[in-house]
C-alpha positions in Angstrom: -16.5 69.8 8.9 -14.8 70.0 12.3 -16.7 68.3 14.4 -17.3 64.2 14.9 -20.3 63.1 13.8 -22.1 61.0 16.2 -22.5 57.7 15.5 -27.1 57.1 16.0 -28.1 54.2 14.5 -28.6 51.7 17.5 -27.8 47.6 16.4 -28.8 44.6 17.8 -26.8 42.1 18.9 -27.4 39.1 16.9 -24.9 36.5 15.7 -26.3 35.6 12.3 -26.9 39.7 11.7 -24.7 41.9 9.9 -25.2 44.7 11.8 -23.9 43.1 15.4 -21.3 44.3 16.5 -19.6 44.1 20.0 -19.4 47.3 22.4 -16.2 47.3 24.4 -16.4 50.4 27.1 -13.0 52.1 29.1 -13.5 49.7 31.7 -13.2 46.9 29.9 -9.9 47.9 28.1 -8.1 49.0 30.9 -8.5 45.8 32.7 -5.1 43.2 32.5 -6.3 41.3 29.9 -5.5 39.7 26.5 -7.6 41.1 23.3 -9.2 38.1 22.9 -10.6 38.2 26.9 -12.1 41.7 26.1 -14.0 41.1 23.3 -14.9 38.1 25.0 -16.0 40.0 28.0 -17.7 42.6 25.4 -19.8 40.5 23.8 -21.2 38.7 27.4 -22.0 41.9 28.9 -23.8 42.9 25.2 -25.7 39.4 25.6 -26.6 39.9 29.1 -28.4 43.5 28.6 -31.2 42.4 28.7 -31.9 39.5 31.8 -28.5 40.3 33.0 -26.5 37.0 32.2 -25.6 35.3 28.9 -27.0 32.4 27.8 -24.6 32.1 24.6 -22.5 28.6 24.6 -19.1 28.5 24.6 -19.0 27.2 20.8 -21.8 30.6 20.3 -19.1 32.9 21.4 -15.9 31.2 19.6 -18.0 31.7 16.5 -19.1 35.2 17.5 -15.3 36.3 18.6 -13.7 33.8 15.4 -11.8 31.9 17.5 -11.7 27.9 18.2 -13.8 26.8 21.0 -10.5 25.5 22.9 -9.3 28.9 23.0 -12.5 30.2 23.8 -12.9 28.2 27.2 -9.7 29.4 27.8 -10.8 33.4 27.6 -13.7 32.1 29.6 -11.6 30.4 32.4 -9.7 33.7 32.7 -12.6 35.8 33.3 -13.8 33.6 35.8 -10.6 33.4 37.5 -10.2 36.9 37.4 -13.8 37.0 38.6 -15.1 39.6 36.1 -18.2 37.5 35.5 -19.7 34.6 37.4 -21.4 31.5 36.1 -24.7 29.3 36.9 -25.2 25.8 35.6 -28.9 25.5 34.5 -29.3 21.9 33.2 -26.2 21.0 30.9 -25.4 24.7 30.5 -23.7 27.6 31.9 -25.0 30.9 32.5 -22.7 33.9 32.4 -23.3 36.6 34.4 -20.8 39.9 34.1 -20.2 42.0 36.8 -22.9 44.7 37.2 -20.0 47.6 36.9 -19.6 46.9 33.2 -23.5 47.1 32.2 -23.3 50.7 33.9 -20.3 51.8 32.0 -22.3 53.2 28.7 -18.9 54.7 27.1 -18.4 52.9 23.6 -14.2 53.3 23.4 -14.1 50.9 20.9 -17.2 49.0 18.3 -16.3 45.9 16.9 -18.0 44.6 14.1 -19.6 41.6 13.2 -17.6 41.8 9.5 -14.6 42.8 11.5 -14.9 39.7 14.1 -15.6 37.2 11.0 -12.2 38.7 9.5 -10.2 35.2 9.2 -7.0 37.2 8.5 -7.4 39.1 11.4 -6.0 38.1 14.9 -7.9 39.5 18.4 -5.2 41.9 18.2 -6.1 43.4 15.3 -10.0 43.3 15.4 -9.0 45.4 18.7 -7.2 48.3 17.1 -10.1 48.4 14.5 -12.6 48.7 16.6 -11.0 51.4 18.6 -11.1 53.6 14.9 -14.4 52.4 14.2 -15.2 54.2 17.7 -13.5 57.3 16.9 -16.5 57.9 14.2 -16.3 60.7 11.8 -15.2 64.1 11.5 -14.6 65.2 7.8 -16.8 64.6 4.8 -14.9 61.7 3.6 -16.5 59.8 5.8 -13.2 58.8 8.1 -10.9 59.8 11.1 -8.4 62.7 10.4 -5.7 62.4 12.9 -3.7 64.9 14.4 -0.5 62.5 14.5 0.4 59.3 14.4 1.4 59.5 18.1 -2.0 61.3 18.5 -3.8 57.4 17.2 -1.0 56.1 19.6 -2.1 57.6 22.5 -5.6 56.8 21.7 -5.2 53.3 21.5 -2.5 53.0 24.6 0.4 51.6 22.6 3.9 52.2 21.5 4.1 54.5 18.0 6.0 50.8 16.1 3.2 49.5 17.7 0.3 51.4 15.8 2.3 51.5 12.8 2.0 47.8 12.8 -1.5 47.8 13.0 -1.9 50.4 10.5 0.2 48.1 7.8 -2.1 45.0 9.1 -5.8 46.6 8.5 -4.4 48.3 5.1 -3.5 44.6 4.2 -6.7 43.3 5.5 -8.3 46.1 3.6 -10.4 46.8 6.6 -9.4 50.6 6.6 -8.2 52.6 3.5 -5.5 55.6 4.0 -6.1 58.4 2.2 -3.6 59.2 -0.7 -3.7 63.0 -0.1 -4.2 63.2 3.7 -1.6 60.5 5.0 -3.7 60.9 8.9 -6.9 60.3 7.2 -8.1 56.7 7.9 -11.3 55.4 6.5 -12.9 52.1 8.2 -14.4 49.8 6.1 -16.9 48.2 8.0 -20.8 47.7 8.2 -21.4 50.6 11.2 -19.2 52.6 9.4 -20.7 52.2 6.0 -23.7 53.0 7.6 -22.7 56.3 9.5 -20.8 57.6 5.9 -24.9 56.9 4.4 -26.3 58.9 7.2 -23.8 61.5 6.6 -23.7 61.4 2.7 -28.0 61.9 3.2 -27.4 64.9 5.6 -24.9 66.9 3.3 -26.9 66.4 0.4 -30.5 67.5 2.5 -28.4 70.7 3.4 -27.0 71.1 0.0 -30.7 70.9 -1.5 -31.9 73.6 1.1 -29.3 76.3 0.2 -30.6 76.3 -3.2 -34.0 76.8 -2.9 -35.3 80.1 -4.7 -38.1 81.6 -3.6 -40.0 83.8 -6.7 -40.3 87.3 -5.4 -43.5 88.5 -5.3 -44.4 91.4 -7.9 -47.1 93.9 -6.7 -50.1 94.3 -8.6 -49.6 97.8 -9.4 -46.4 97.9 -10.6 -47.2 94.8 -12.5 -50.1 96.7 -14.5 -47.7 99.9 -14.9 -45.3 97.3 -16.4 -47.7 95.4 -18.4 -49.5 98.4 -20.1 -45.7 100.0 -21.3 
């Protein structure tokens, strides 16, 4: 199978769900900030689809993003400062509001999970790089990534090559992705969207599979069918 299967089933965004995941588009990654500010950033512009602003707490989004809430209201300081997102106080809490730019921007470059994000051995660093292969989907019927290099995965994720070699090691030791033992570029995530698309995919092979071998009885003309009979 040669080409990537696209990834369908639409989740919601929901804390306390397993199938939440943050959405973190080009724009996002390319701006000058820290792992930790993106996903940040992701998951306020995720919360804000709907009315347009966020209404999570600050303690909400360290829990959402696995972080402590000091270092959370620092993320949040920075993308103020930055002025990525604005804020309104309505009673005792603050409102986030991202710019409109990133709600337009519909490209998924990297899908972090809510299993991913509630990874304790996992730094913001990490939960990055898997997201960016979660986002890379499918495109062989093992269910993973096949790779055309390591610089190739490089490239992708806009580091060095010792770089992406150090997240491979960290994820295999997380046991967030599995590596192949045949295909060495063959990466498997091990994550709730990606269970899910390898379900979808194991239910459309098998659907084909059961179509091909479907016989249809030919049909035996009367006639001949007496001739035969009456021998």
């Amino acid at each position: 199978m040669k080409n990537k299967v696209k990834l369908t089933k639409k989740l919601n965004i929901n804390k306390n769900d397993k199938g939440f995941y943050i959405v973190l588009s080009s724009s996002i990654l390319d701006l000058d900030l820290n792992p930790g500010e993106k996903l940040t950033l992701g998951a306020i512009v995720g919360l804000s689809k709907n009315t347009g602003k966020s209404t999570a707490t600050t303690r909400t989004l360290a829990d959402m993003i696995g972080v402590s809430i000091r270092t959370m209201q620092n993320y949040i300081a920075k993308l103020i400062e930055k002025e990525y997102m604005l804020y309104s106080w309505v009673g005792h809490n603050r409102h986030f509001i991202p710019l409109e730019s990133f709600k337009k921007n519909k490209d998924a470059k990297a899908i972090i999970t809510s299993d991913i994000l509630k990874n304790k051995i996992l730094t913001p660093t990490y939960k990055l790089a898997q997201g960016l292969i979660i986002a890379r989907g499918i495109n062989n019927d093992l269910g993973g990534y096949r790779w055309d290099s390591m610089e190739d995965m490089a490239q992708y994720m806009g580091v060095s090559l010792s770089t992406v070699y150090r997240y491979i090691n960290q994820l295999l030791k997380a046991q967030t992705i599995i590596r192949d033992t045949k295909d060495r570029l063959l990466f498997i995530s091990n994550d709730f969207y990606s269970k899910e698309q390898r379900k979808q995919l194991k239910a459309s092979i098998t659907k084909v599979k059961q179509s091909s071998h479907i016989f249809i009885e030919p049909h035996v003309d009367d006639a001949l069918d007496e001739i035969y009979q009456s021998m």
